[in-house]
N, C-alpha and C positions, 0 to 999 in steps of 0.2 A: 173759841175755847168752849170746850163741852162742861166739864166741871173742876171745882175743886173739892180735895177731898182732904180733912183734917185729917190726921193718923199717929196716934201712941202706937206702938208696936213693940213689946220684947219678950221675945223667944230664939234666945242665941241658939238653941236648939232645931230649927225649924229653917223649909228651904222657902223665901218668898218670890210670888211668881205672880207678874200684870202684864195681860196681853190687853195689847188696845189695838186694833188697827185703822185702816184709814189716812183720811189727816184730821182728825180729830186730836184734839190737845189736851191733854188734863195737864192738871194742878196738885201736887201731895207738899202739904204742909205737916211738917212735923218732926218726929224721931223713928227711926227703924233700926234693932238692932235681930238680927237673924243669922242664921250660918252659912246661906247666899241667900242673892238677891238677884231677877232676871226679870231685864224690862223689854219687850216686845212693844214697840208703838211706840208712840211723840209724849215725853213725860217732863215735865220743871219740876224737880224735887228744890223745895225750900228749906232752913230749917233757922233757929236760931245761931248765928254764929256766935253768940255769947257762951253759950255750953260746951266750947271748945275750951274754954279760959277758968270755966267755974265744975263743970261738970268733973266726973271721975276720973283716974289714970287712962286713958286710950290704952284697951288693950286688943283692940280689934280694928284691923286695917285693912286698905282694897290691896285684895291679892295680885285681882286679875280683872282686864277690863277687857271687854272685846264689842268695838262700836260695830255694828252693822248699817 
């Protein structure tokens, strides 16, 4: 594992984009909300699964997934 990296993130406006390559591994802990999201590389997105139950209405959901 190369790193972990904490991450607040919100800009439902904005496209986010992590390339990693290799076989290096990260770690993202956290929240990201954006207007997309593209992961290049080996990524474990974690997050609280408790903010599905307490947090806001979900109004934003995976459209589209495309594993490479």
């Amino acid at each position: 594992m190369v790193g972990v990296h904490y991450v607040s993130l919100g800009n439902p406006n904005a496209d986010f984009t992590l390339g990693g390559g290799g076989n290096d591994l990260y770690d993202f802990v956290g929240s990201i909300v954006t207007r997309s999201m593209t992961l290049n590389g080996h990524y474990n997105m974690h997050y609280d699964e408790a903010l599905e139950q307490s947090g806001p209405v979900r109004v934003y959901v995976v459209t589209t997934w495309n594993e490479l």
